[in-house]
N, C-alpha and C positions, 0 to 999 in steps of 0.2 A: 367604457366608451358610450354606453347606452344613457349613462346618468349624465355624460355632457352632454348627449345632443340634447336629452328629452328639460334639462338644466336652460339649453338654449332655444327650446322654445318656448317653453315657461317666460322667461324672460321676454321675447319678443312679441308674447301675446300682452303681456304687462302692459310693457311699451306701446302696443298699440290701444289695448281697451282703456288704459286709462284716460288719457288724452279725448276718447270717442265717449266717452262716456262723462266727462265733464262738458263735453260739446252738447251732448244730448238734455243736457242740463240747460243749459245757457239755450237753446235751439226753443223748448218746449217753454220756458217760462216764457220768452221772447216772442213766441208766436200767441199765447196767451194771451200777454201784454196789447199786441196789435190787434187781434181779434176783440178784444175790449174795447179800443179805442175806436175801431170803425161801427161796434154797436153803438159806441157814445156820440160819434157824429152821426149816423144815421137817426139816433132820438133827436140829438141836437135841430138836425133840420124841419123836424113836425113840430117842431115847438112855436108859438105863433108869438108875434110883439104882444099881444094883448091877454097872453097867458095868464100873467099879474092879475089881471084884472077879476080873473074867474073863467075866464072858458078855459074848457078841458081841453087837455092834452092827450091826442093819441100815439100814444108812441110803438115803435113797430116792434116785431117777434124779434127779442133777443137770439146773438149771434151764441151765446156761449151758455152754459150750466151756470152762470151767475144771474144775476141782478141787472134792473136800470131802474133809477130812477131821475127825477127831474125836481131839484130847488129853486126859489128864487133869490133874490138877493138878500135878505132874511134868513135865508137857510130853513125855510118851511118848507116841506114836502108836498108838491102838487099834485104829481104821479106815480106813478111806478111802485119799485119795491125797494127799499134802502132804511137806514137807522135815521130814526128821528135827529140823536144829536150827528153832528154830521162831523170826520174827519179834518185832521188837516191838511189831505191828498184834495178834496173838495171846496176847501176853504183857499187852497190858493191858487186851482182856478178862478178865480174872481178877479183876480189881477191883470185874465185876459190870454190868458197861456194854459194848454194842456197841459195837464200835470197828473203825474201817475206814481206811484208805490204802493207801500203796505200798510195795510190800518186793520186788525185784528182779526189775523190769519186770512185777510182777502188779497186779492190782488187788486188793485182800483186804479179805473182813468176816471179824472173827471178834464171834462170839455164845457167852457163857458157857453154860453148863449148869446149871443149879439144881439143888437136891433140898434137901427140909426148910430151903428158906431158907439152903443152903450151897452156893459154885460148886463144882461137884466135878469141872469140865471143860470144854472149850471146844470149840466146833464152826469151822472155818475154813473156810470160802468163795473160792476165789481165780478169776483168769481175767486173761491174758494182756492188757497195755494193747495189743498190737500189732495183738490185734485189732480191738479199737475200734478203734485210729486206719487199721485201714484200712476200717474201715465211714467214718468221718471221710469221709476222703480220696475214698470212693467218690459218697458226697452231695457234698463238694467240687463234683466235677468233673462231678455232673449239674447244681450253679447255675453253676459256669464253661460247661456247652454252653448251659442256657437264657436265661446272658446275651448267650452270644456270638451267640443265634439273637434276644434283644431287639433285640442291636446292630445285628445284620443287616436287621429289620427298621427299627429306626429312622431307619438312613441310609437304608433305601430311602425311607422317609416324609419324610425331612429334603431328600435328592437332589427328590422330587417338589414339596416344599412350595415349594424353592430357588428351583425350575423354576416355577415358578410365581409368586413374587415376583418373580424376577429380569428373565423377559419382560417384563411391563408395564412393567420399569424401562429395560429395553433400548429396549424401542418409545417410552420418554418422550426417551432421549439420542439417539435414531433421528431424530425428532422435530426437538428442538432441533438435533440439527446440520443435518437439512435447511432447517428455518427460519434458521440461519447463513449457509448456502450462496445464500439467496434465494428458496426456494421457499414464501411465504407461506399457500398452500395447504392446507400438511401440517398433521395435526390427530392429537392420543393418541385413540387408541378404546379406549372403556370397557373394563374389565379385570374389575370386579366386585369390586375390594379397595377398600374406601370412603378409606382413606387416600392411596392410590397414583389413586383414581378423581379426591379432591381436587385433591391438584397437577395432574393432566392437567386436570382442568377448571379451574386457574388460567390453567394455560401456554395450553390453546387459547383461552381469552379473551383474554388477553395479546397472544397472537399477532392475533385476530381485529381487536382493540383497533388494535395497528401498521399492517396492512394497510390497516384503513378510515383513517387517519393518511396512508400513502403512498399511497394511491388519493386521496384529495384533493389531497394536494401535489400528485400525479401529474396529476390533473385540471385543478388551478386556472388554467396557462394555456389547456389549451382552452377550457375554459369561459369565461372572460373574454371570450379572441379571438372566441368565437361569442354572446356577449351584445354584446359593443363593435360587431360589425360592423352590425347595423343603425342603430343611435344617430349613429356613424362618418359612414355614408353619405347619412344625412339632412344632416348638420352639414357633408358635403361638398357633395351636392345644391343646400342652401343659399344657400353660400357661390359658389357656381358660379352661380348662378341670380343672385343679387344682382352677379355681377360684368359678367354678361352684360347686365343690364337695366340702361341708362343713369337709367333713372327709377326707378331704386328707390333706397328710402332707407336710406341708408348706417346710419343711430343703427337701424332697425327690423330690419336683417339683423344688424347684431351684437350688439342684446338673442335674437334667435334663436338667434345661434350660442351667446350665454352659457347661454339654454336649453338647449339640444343637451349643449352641456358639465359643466352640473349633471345633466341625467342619463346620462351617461357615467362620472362620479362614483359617485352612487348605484351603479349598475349594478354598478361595481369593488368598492364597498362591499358591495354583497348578495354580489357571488361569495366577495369573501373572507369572510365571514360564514361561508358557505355550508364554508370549508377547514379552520373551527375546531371542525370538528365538534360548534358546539352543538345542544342537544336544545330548549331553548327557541325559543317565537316571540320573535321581533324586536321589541323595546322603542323602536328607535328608530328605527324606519319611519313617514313621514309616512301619517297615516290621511286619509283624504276618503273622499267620497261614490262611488259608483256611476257617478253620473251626472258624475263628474269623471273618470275611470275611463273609461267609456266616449270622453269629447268627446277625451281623451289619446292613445286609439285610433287615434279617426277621423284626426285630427289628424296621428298617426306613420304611417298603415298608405293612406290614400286615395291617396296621389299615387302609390308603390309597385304597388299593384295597378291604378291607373288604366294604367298603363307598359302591363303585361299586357294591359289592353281586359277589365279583369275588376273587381267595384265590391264595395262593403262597406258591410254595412246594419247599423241595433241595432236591434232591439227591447227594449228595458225596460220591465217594469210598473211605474208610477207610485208602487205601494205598497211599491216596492223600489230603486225610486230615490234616496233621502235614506238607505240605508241604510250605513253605514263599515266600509272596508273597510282593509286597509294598501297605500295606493298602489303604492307603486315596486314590491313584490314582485310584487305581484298585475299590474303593470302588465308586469312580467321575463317572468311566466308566460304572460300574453295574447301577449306578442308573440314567444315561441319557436311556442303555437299559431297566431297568422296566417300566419308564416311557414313554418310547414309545412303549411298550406293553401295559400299561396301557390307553396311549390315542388312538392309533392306533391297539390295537389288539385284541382277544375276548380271553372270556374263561382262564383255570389255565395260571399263567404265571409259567415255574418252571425254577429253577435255576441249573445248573449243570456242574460240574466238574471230569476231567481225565488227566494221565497221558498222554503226546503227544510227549515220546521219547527226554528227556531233556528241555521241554517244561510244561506248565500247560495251558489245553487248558479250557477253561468258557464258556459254552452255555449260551444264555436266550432267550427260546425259548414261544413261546404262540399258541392257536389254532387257529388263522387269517391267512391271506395269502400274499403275496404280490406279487402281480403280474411278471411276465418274464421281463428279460431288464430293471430293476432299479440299473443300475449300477451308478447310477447318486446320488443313494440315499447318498453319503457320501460327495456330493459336495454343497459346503454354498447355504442357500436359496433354494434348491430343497428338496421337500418334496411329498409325494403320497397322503397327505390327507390335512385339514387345521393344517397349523402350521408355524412354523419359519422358518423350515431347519437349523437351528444351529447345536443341540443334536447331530446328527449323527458326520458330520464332527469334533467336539470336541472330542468327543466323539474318533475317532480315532488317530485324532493328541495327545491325552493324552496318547495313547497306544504305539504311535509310540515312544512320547518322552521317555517310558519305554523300549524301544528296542523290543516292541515287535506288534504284527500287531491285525487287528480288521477288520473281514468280513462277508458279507452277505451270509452263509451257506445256509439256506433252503428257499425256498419259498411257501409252503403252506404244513405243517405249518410253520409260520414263527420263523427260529431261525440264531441267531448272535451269532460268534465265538470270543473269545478273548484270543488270544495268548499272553501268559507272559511267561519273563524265568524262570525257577523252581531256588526256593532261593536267587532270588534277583539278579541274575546274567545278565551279559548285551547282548542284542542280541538273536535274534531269527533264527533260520536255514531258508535258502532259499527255502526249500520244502514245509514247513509251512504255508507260504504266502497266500497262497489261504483256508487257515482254516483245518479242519479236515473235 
């Protein structure tokens, strides 16, 4: 990058001294020229009609490092300083007309003489081309230092610019080889060149993009294994329970266990849902009521914490009872919350639901505590007690892919919020966000 700029001003300095420097050519002999010319009409005029005849001629202090001298019509030398035989830049002044070039290495004007409308002589002007060209030569070589000090500047400016491009580009291939190597982490930091800022904020979307991609895959068996385990254990509880009871009826435990198995299904169905990173809610989540929601609860969660010597109550208001919700998700999220009341909390767990102004807001609250600044608690692998850290973070991402949000409300006793939209509708209000 350094070799094209400092390539383009090479070039551009070309372009300019050349041109300036055949100018200074043309400038310097040209001003020569007339400088000659006005020494020759300056003799010209001290030269008197009767010259010819014998009186001297004074002629005034040459304008230039050359010569003047003064002929007559003879081409005999009256005055001054000049060659005996005389040119033909001098010889055709005589015709009456200034006439100027070159006659042996000089530069020469000569100006006839007038009198009564007749040339009676010629005044000649001369001055060495050599030294012009070396006033030339002298200007030359002040544009050859002021380019060679442009040059110098501009690769110092082309080296800086380089340096400047070149880093953000380094830290973009810096970048992508660590993202090759597996460090999904690594991210381009802003540079402040808006085109080189573009790509890095392609690439680190990109990247951001694959990650959340391999963090799901990454995920998707845990997650499963820790939604399948309670469904699992009922469906085995079940089946154990009916094998042991000679009086139970055989058609009633295995519409239970087909129960058990359809939502084992579902469950598999939400999580991979859950891997496809969609941003939509779930179009094809069975919707009911509240109050089916709830009875599905009681239903999965009583005999579990009966085990414990610990019970589980709802409260629902009546006016939010008939209200639709999406089942199985909503039923996914209840029951990562019992059971982490159940393993992490004491005392009733009770279940509870309210109107939250276009919203259905879901408690599940328990009488344990949880300590101040576990903000953490919804981030994979962070847990306050022994455990996975899964539950929780699922646990919200299921909420979210409902459009609706899931937070840490109370802290001793401990209760979790879960914001859904009332009737199956998408999105939750921005005031919300932080629970009721």
């Amino acid at each position: 990058m350094s070799r094209v700029a400092l390539t383009a001003v090479v070039m551009s300095l070309l372009l300019l001294a050349i041109p300036l420097a055949i100018g200074i050519r043309i400038s310097f002999f040209s001003d020569e020229s007339t400088e000659l010319g006005r020494a020759a009409l300056a003799a010209a005029v001290q030269v008197g009609p009767d010259f010819t005849a014998g009186d001297p001629v004074e002629l005034p202090r040459s304008l230039t490092d050359g010569s003047v001298a003064v002929y007559d019509r003879s081409f005999q030398l009256r005055a001054g300083t000049g060659p005996r035989a005389v040119d033909e830049v001098t010889r055709s002044a005589l015709g009456g007309e200034v006439s100027q070039g070159r006659a042996g290495g000089d530069l020469v004007v000569a100006v006839p003489v007038v009198a009564a409308e007749q040339v009676i002589g010629v005044v000649r002007a001369a001055s060495p081309a050599a030294a012009v060209w070396t006033r030339v030569l002298l200007a030359w070589l002040g544009i050859a230092a002021l380019a060679l000090i442009a040059l110098l500047v501009g690769w110092s400016v082309a080296v800086r610019q380089a340096a400047r491009l070149t880093r953000p580009l380094e830290s973009l291939a810096d970048v992508a080889r660590s993202v090759t190597a597996g460090d999904l982490t690594a991210r381009v930091p802003v540079s402040g060149i808006p085109e080189i800022d573009a790509a890095s904020a392609t690439q680190n979307a990109m990247v951001s993009r694959l990650s959340a991609v391999l963090d799901h895959a990454r995920h998707f068996g845990t997650d499963a294994s820790h939604q399948l385990r309670t469904p699992l254990a009922g469906l085995r509880l079940g089946l154990e329970t009916a094998l042991q009871d000679p009086r139970a009826d055989p058609r009633r435990s295995l519409e239970e266990a087909l129960q058990r198995t359809d939502e084992l299904q579902l469950t598999v169905e939400q999580v991979l849902a859950l891997s496809r990173l969609t941003t939509q809610p779930p179009t094809d989540d069975q919707l009911g009521s509240l109050d089916e929601l709830k009875d599905a609860s009681l239903r999965r969660w009583h005999g579990a914490l009966a085990l414990d010597g610990r019970r589980i109550s709802c409260l629902l208001a009546p006016a939010v009872a008939s209200l639709v919700v999406p089942l199985n998700a909503c039923q996914q999220i209840l029951d990562i919350l019992i059971d982490n009341a159940r393993t992490h909390g004491r005392g009733t767990v009770q279940l509870r639901a309210r109107d939250a102004l276009g919203a259905i807001a879901i408690e599940v609250a328990d009488e344990g505590r949880i300590r101040s600044g576990s903000a953490d608690l919804f981030r994979r692998g962070v847990t306050t007690h022994a455990g996975s850290g899964v539950g929780l973070p699922l646990a919200r991402a299921l909420a979210e892919s409902l459009g609706g949000r899931l937070n840490l409300t109370g802290h001793s006793p401990t209760c979790f919020t879960l914001l859904v939209p009332a009737d199956g509708t998408a999105g939750i209000r921005s005031d919300f966000v932080h629970g009721a």
